[in-house]
MIPALUM-748882 format. One record per residue (C-alpha): residue in three letters; y, z, x. Coordinates in steps of 0.5 Angstrom, whole numbers. Each point is the difference from the previous one (the first is absolute). Example, Ala and Ser with C-alpha at 12.3 -4.5 7.8 and 13.67 -1.06 7.14 Angstrom:
2
+--------+-------+-------+-------+
| residu |    c2 |    c3 |    c1 |
+--------+-------+-------+-------+
|    ALA |    -9 |    16 |    25 |
|    SER |     7 |    -2 |     2 |
+--------+-------+-------+-------+
//
This chain:
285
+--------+-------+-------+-------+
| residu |    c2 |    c3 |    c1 |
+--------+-------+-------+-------+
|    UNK |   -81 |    32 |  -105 |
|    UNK |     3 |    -4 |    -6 |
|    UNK |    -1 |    -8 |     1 |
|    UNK |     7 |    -4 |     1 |
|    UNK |     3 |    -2 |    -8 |
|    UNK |     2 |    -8 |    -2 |
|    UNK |     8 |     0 |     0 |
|    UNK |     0 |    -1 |    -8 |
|    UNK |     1 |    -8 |    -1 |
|    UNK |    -4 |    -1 |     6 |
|    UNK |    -7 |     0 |    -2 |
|    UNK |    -3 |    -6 |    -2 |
|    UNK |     5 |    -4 |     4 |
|    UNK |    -5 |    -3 |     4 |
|    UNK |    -2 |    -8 |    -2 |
|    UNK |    -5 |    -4 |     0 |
|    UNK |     0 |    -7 |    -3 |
|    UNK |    -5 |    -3 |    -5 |
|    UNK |    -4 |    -5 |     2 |
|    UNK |     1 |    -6 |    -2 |
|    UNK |     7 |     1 |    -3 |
|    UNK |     6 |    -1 |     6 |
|    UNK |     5 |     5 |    -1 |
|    UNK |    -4 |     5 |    -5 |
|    UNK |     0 |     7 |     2 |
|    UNK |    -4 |     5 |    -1 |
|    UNK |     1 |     8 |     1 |
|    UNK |    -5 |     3 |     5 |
|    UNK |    -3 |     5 |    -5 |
|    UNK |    -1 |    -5 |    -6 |
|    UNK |    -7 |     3 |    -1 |
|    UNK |     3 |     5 |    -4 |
|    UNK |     4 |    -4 |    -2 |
|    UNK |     1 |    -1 |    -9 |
|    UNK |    -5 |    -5 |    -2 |
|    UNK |     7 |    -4 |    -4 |
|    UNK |     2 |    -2 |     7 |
|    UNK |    -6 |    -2 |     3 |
|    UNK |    -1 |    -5 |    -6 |
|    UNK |     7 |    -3 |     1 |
|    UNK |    -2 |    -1 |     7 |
|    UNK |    -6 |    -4 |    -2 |
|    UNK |     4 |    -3 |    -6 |
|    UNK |     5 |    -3 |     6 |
|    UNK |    -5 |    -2 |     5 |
|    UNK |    -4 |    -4 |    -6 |
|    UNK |     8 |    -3 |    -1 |
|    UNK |     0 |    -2 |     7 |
|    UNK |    -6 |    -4 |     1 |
|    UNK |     1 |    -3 |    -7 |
|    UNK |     6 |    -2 |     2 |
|    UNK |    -2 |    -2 |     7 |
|    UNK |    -6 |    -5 |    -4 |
|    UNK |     4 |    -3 |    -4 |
|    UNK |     5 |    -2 |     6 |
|    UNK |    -5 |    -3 |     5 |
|    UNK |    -3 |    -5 |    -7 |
|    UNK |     7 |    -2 |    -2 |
|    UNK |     0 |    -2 |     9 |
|    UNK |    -6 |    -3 |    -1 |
|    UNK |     2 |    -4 |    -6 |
|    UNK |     6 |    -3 |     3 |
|    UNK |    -3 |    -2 |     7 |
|    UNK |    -6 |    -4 |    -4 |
|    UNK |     6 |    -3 |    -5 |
|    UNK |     3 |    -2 |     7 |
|    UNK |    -5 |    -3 |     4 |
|    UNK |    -2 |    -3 |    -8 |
|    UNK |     7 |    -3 |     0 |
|    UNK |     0 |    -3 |     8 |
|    UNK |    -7 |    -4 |    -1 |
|    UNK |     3 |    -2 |    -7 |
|    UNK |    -3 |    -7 |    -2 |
|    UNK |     3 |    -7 |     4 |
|    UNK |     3 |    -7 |    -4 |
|    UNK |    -5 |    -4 |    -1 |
|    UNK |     0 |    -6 |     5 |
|    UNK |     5 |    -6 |    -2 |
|    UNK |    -4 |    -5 |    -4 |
|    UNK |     3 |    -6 |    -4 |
|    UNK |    -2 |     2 |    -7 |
|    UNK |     4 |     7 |     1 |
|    UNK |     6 |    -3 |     3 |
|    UNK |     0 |    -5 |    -7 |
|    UNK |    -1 |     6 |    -4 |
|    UNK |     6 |     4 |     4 |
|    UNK |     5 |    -7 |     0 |
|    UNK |    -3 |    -2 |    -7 |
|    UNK |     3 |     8 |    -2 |
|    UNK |     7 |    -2 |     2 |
|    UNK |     1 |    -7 |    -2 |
|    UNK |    -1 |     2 |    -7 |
|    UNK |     5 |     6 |     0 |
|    UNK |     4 |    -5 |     3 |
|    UNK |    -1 |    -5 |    -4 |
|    UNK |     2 |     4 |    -6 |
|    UNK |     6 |     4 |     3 |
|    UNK |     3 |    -8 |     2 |
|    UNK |    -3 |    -3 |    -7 |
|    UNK |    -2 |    -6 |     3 |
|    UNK |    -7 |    -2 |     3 |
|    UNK |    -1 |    -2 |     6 |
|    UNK |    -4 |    -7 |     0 |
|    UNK |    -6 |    -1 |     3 |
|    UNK |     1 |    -3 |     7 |
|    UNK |    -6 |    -6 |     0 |
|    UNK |     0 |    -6 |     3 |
|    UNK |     7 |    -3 |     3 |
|    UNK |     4 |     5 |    -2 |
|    UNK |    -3 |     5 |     5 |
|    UNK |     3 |    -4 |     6 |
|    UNK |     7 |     3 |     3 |
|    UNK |     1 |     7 |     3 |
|    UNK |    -3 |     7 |    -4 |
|    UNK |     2 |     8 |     2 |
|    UNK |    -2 |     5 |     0 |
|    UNK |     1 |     4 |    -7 |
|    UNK |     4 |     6 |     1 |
|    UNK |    -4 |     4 |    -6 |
|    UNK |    -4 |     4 |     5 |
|    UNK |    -6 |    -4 |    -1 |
|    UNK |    -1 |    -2 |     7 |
|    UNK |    -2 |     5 |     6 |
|    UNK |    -1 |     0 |     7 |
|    UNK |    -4 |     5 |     3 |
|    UNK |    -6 |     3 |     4 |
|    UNK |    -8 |     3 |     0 |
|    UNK |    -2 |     5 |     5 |
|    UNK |    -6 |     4 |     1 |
|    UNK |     2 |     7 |     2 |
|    UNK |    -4 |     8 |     1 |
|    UNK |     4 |     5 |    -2 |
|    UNK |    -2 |     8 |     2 |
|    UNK |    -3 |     2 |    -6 |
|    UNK |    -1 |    -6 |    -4 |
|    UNK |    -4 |    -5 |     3 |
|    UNK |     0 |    -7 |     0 |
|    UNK |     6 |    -3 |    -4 |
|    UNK |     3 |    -7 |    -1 |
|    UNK |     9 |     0 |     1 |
|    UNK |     3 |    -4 |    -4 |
|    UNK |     8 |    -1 |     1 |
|    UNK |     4 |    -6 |    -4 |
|    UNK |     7 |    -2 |    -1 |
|    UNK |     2 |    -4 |    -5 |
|    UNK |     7 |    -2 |     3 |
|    UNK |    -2 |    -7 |     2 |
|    UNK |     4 |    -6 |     0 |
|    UNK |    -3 |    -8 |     0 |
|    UNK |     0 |    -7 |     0 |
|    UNK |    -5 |    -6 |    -2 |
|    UNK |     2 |    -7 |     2 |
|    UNK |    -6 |    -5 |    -4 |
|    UNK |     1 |    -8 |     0 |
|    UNK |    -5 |     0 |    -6 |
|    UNK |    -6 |    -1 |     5 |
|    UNK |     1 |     4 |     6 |
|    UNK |     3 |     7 |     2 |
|    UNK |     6 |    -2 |     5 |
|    UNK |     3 |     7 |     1 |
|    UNK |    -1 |     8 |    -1 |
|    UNK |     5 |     5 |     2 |
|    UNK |    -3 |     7 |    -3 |
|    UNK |     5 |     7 |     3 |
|    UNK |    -2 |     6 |    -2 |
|    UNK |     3 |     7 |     0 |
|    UNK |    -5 |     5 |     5 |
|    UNK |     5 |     5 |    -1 |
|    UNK |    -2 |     1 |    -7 |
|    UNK |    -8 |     1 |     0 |
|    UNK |    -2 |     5 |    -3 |
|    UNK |    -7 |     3 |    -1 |
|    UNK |    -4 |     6 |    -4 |
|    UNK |     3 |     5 |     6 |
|    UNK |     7 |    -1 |     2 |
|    UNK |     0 |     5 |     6 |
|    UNK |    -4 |    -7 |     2 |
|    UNK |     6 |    -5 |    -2 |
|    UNK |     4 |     5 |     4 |
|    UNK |    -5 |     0 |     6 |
|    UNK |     1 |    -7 |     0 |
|    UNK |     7 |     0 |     1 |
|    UNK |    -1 |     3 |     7 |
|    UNK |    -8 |    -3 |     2 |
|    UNK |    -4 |    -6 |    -1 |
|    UNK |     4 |    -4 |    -4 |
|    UNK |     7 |     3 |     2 |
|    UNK |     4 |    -3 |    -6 |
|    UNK |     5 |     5 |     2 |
|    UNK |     2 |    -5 |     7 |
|    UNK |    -4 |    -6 |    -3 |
|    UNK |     1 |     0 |    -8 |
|    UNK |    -1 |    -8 |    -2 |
|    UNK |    -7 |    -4 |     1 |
|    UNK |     0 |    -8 |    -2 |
|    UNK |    -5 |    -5 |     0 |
|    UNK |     2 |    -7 |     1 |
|    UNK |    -4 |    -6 |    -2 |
|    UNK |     0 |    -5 |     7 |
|    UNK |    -6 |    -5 |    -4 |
|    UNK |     0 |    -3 |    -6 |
|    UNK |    -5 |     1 |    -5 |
|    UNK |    -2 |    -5 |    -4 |
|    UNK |    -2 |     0 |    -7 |
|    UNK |    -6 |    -4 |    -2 |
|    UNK |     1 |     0 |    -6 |
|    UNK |     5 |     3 |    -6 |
|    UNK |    -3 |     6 |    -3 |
|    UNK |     1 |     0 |    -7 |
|    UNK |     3 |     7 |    -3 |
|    UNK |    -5 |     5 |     1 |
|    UNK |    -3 |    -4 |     5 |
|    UNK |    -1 |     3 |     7 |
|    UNK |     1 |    -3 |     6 |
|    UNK |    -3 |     3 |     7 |
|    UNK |     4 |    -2 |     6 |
|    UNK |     1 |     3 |     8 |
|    UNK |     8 |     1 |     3 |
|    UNK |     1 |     0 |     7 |
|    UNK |     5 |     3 |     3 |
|    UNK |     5 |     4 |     4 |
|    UNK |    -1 |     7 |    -3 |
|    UNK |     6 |     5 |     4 |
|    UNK |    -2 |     7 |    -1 |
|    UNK |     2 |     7 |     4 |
|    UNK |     5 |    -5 |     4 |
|    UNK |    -6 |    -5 |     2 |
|    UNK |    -2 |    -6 |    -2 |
|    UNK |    -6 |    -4 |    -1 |
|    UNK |    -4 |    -6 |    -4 |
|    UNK |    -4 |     3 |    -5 |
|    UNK |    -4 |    -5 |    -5 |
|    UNK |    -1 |     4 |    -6 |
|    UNK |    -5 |    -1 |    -5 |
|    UNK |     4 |    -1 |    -8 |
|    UNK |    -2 |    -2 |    -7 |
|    UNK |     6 |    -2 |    -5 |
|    UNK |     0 |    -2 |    -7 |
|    UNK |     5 |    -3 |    -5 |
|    UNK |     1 |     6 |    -6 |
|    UNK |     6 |    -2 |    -5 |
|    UNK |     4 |    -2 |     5 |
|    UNK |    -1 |     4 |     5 |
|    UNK |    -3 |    -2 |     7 |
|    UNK |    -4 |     6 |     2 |
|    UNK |    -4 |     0 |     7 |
|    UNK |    -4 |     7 |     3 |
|    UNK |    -3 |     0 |     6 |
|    UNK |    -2 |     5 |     6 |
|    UNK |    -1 |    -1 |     8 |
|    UNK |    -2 |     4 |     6 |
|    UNK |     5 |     4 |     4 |
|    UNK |    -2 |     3 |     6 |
|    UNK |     5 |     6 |     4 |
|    UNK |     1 |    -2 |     6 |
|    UNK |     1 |    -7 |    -1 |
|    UNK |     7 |     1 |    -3 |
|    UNK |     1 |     7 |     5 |
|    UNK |    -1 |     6 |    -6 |
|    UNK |    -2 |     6 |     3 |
|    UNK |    -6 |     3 |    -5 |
|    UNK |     4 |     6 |    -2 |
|    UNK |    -2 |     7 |     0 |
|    UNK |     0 |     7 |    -4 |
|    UNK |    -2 |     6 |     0 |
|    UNK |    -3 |    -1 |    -7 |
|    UNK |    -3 |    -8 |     2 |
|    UNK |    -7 |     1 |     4 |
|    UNK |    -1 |    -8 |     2 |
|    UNK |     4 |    -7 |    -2 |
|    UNK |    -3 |    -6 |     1 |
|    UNK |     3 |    -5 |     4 |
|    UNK |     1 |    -6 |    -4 |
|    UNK |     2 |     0 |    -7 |
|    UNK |     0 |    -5 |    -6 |
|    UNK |     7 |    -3 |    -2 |
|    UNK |     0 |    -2 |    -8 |
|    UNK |     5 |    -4 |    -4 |
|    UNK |     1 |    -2 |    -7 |
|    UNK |     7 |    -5 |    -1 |
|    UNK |     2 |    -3 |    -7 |
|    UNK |     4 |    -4 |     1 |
|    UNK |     4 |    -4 |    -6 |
|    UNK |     3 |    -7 |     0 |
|    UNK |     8 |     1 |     3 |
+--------+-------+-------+-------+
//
């Protein structure tokens, strides 16, 4: 009794696949198939594999630029000698651009009222120790240069200052986190502004001469996030061409003034407080 015939095309139609290469297929009696064909295969397979590494370097590579970008490295603190050099930049380009120079504020002429200088020179803006998936531990730091303000000095006491700063403006190294902020923490979305205003003179034992640095502490009504609260914060200021520079830092702790520590997917911990910074140059009005 003869054995039942293969229809003609049908034989070999049965597939298995070639391990490793999804979608390849192969005919079920490639053993007699012709060597050319088992070597395209092969050449196929190696391609696939080839490829697939270098897919998975080329991921790797962008993930450690990313996480390599995140942690970044953050502003120095504020110091006067930086301030000097950053308002002493822009005094001299405005100095050129105007033609004239400005002269140096010694003595009496430093009494009446100074604001702050509108070259982008001054800033306000925030320190937070942070934990980032990933990462570690990283220092944020976010600052607006969008700052208006005013010094009154009767040449031997500072009677008033008013410094108001733009919040919405902050920016750091990641602006999903200025965009964050909108909504959390500082919520500069509901709360945009936060002001300082001096409620105790300071006096000036002495006038420093141009260049001369003179360490002082302003006590104050600080409102921020919609709250306000005395504040006295630690400064050192100088006189540099004109200019009256003043830099200084102090301690603000969340809960005081009703910010809710803002949370992500990408943030492990924040701490609970964080360092307020300014940097004022302020020009005689």
């Amino acid at each position: 009794m003869s054995s039942p015939r293969t229809p003609t095309g049908v034989r070999g139609a049965s597939i298995c696949f070639v391990r490793g290469i999804p979608g390849s297929r192969l005919p079920a009696d490639a053993a007699r198939a012709p060597r050319s064909y088992l070597q395209s295969i092969a050449v196929e397979a190696q391609r696939w594999a080839i490829g697939s590494a270098v897919a998975a370097a080329v991921a790797v590579g962008a993930a450690v630029i990313a996480l390599m970008m995140m942690r970044g490295s953050a502003p120095s603190s504020v110091d006067l000698s930086s301030a000097v050099e950053a308002a002493g930049a822009n005094g001299a380009a405005s100095q050129t651009a105007g033609g004239t120079s400005t002269p140096a504020a010694t003595g009496a002429s430093l009494a009446g009222t100074w604001k702050v200088a509108a070259d982008g020179t001054s800033f306000v803006g925030y320190r937070v120790d942070e934990q980032l998936v990933g990462i570690g531990a990283v220092t944020a730091v976010g600052r607006t240069t969008a700052v208006e303000g005013s010094l009154a000095f009767d040449g031997s006491t500072v009677s008033a200052v008013q410094v108001t700063a733009d919040l919405s403006k902050l920016a750091s190294d990641q602006s999903m986190r200025d965009m964050a902020l909108r909504q959390q923490a500082l919520q500069t979305g509901t709360f945009p502004t936060a002001t300082f205003t001096l409620t105790q003179p300071i006096s000036i034992s002495r006038t420093p001469a141009d260049g001369g640095t003179v360490s002082a502490t302003a006590v104050g009504d600080l409102t921020l996030h919609g709250q306000t609260k005395q504040v006295a914060i630690p400064l050192q200021g100088t006189i540099k061409d004109g200019r009256v520079i003043v830099v200084g830092t102090t301690d603000v702790v969340f809960a005081d003034y009703g910010i809710a520590q803002p949370t992500s997917m990408k943030v492990l911990s924040i701490d609970d407080h964080g360092t307020l910074e300014l940097q004022l140059v302020f020009t005689k009005s």
